[in-house]
Each structure stands twice: as structure tokens, then as C-alpha cells.
N, C-alpha and C positions, 0 to 999 in steps of 0.2 A: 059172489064168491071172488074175493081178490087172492091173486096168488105171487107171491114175490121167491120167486126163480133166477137164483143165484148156481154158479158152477164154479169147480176149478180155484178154489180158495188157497189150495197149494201152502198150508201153513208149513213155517219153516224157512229157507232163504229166500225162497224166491218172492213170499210175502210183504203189501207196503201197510204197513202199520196204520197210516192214516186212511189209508180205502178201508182196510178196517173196520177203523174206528166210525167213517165216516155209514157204512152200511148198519154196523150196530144201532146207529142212533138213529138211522131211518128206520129201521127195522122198529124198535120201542117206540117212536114218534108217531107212526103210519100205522101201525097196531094190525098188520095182514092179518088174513084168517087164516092164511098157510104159508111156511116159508120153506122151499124146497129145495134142496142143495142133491144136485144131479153127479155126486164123487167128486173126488180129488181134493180131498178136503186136507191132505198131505202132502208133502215130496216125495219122502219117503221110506214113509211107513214108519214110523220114527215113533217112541212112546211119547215125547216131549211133543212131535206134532199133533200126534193125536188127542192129547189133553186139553192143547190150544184148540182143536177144533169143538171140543167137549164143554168148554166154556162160552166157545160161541154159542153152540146149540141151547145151551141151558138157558142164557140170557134170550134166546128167539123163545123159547119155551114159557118164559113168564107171560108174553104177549100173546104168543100165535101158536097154532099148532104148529108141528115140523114134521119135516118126511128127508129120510136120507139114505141114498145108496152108496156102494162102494164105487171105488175109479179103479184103474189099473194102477196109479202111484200109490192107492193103499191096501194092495196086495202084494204080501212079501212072496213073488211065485218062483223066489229060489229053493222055497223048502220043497217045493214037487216038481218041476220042472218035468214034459210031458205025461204029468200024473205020477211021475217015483216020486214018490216022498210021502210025506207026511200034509194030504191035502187042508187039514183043520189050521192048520199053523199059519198056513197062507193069512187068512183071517184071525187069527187070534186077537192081537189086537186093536185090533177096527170090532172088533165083539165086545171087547172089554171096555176102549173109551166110547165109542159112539152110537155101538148097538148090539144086540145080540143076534137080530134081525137083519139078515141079507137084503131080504125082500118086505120090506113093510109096508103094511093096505092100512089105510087112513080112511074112515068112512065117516063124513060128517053132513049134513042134511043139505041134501040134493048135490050132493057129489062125494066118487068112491077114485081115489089113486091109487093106483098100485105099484110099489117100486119091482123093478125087476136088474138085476144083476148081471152086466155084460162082462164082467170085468174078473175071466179064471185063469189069469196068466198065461204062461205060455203053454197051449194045449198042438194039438195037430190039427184041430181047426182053425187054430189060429197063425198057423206058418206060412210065411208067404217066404219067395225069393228075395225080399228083400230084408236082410241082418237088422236095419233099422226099427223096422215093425217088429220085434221082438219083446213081447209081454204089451204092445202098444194095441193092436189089434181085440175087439170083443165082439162076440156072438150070444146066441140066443138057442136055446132049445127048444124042442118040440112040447115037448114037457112043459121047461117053464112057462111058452103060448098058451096049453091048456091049461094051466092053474090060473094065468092072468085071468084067462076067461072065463074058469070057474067062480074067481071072486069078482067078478064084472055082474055076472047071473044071478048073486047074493043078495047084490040090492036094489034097489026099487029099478024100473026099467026107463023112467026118464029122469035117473040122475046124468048130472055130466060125469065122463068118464075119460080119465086121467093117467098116464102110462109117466114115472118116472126111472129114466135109468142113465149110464154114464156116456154111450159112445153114439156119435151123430149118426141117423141115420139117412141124412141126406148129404152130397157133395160140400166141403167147406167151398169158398168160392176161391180163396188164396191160398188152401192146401190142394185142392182141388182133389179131394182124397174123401173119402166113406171111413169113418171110424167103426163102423160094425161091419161082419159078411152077410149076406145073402139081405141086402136090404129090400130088395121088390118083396122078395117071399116078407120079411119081416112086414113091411107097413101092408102089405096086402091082408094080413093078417091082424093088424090092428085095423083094416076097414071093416074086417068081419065082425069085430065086434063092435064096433061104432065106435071107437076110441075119439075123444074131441080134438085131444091134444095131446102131444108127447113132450117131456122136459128135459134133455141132455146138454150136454154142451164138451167135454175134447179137443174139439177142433180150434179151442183158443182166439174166436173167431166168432162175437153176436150176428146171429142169424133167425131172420123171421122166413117158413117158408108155408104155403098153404100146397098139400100132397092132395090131387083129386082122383075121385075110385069113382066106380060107378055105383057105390052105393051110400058113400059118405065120404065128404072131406075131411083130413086131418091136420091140424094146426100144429108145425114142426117148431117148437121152441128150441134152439138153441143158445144158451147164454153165453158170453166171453166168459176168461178166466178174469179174478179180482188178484192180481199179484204182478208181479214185473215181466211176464212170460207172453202175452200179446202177443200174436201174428202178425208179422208185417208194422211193428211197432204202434199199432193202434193202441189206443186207452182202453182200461179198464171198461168192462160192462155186466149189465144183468138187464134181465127181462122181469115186466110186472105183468099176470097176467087178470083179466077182468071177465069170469064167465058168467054168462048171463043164461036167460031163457034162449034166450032167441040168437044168442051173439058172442064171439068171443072176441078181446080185443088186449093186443096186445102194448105194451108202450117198452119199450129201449131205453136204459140208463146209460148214461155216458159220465167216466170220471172228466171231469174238467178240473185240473189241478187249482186255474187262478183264484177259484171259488171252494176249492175243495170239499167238493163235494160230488156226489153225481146227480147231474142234469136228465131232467125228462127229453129225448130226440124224440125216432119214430114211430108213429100209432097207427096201426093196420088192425082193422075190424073186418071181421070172416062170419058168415051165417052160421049158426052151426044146426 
């Protein structure tokens, strides 16, 4: 099962036309069997972004299956801002171009993904001291852990098992920052269910990280953003991932402009 794990597409300004371009054509050339976009598929929240991102999808659609969650850039969390409002609205149209579906499980033979959704604006889980983390910040429910794990339990018990959602749950290493709260409880809780791998990305920042439990390891995918918004002016990136029976392995894309394209870097294989 190949999985090409893309984040942070940011259609709209901060998007470079040719990373684009150039990911489309890998994307139909390379024919993945899934191609997974961990949110941020907007600036913000924009119906014009979100039809760009809606064309993306379609064209991954003809080739590969697809899986897509929301980011906090496409949720409008002005219309409830600590839950006053009108919480549907948030999402309305991230429902209408890209999905109906928050949380979407993809079950295809010998492996089950399940998207899950960090991404509810500005709550009082989500308030920190600092004004900057505002609507920036995502979490996870208790709830939503039990339903991952309800559709974990659906199918067969040695498919690989696949968590995709928007905000990092390990340290970026140049933000030096946790995109989601209660991260221990969180992957503590993807060890319980055997989780292989998790897909996010946020932190603007490709990041390969392997989280050890004592009862299973997890293979922390983070992908860079594809747009002009890079951390610490790194280049564009995405992660491919490769699961096996016995193994997962991941490889890092890097845009390298002189060639325009992205380059294969680095490949780190984990037992799984």
C-alpha cells in the first residue's frame, strides 16, 4: 500500500502554481493507492479556495483513492467563536467543496484510515495565554478516540491502521511547539489501538518521527506545507508512505526549484 501524504496546500495567496502543478503530475504519473491531504487545503476559508482545492481532489480521484480532513485555515470559527454561534457554518463550505464528511474512514484491503478532525476553532480548550494561538490550536475528544476505535475494530484485525488528521502531534523541531493538546494522552491512545501511522502536518515543517509505547510503535508522519509559507524558509515538502506486512517506510519529497520538481531525500524504515 503506497500512500502519498501531502498537507498544508494553502490554495489562495500563499500558493506556488508550479509545486502544484508539479505534485498533480506526480500524483497521475505514480498512480498512489491513496493520496491523503492532512487540511489546510485553504487560506482562508474562501469559496474560490476551496473549488481550487476541489479540482485538485477530483484529478487525485481519477487515479488514487483520497482521504481529506479539515485544517483550522478552513474553518470559518468566527461564526461561533467559544461555541456562540452558529457552530454548522464553521464548516459549511469545506462540506460543500470538499466533503460532507469531517471524518472520513477509507477501508480498502488490508488497510482502514480514519480521518479525525482537530480542527473546531476557537473553543476553551483551545485558549492558551498566548493571542497568537488563537483558532491556531486543535484537540481531540474523548468521543471522537472512541469512534476512531470503534471503526479500527470493523475490520479485519491485521489490517494496517492509519489515523489522518490536521495538527502535529509531536514537537515541530523549529517551532518547537505541539500543534494539538494533551499529546501524551492523545498517541497513548493511538498505541491502544495499534495505530501504525498518523498523517498531519501544521507545523510547516516535514518531519519523520517514530513514538515508542510499550505496546506498539507509531510512525509520526508529518508533512511540510506545498505553498510559500515554509518554516525557517525551507522548500516545499511531502511525505510517501510504503506499508508493508512487516514494515513501513517512509521517503520525503523535497521541491528543488532548478529541476522543478520534487526530489526523493530521506527514507526511514520502521518494523511495524
Amino acid at each position: 500500500m503506497r500512500i502519498f501524504h501531502v498537507s498544508d496546500l494553502h490554495f489562495g495567496r500563499p500558493a506556488v502554481p508550479e509545486q502544484i502543478d508539479a505534485i498533480e503530475e506526480m500524483i497521475q504519473r505514480k498512480s498512489y493507492d491513496v493520496v491523503a491531504i492532512s487540511g489546510d487545503v485553504s487560506q482562508r476559508a474562501r469559496a474560490g479556495e476551496f473549488q481550487r482545492a476541489r479540482a485538485f481532489i477530483r484529478d487525485a480521484q481519477k487515479v488514487s483513492h483520497t482521504i481529506c480532513v479539515p485544517g483550522n485555515h478552513d474553518v470559518r470559527w468566527w461564526h461561533a467563536p467559544l461555541g456562540l454561534g452558529d457552530t454548522a457554518k464553521m464548516y459549511e463550505d469545506y462540506r460543500r467543496y470538499i466533503s460532507p464528511e469531517l471524518e472520513p474512514v477509507l477501508r480498502l484491503p488490508g488497510i482502514t484510515i480514519v480521518g479525525l478532525n482537530t480542527s473546531h476553532g476557537i473553543t476553551r480548550k483551545t485558549l492558551t495565554w498566548n493571542l497568537r494561538d488563537l483558532s491556531i490550536i486543535g484537540y481531540l475528544t474523548a468521543a471522537q478516540l472512541r469512534r476512531a476505535r470503534a471503526e479500527f475494530e470493523l475490520s479485519p484485525p491485521d489490517d494496517a491502521r492509519v489515523i489522518v488528521m490536521h495538527h502535529n502531534p509531536v514537537k515541530g523541531e523549529l517551532s518547537q511547539r505541539h500543534g494539538l493538546k494533551q499529546t501524551r494522552k492523545i498517541l497513548g491512545a493511538f498505541a491502544e489501538m495499534a495505530v501504525d501511522a498518523v498523517l498531519c502536518g501544521h507545523d510547516h515543517q516535514e518531519a519523520i518521527h517514530y513514538v515508542e509505547h510499550t505496546k506498539k510503535g507509531t510512525v509520526i508522519s508529518t508533512a511540510g506545507t506545498v505553498s510559500n509559507r515554509s518554516r525557517g524558509g525551507r522548500p516545499s515538502s511531502l511525505n510517501v508512505l510504503d506499508i508493508e506486512q512487516g514494515q513501513v517506510t517512509t521517503t520525503t519529497y523535497v521541491w528543488t526549484p532548478d529541476r522543478r520538481e520534487f526530489v526523493a531525500g530521506a527514507v526511514k524504515c520502521y518494523t511495524r
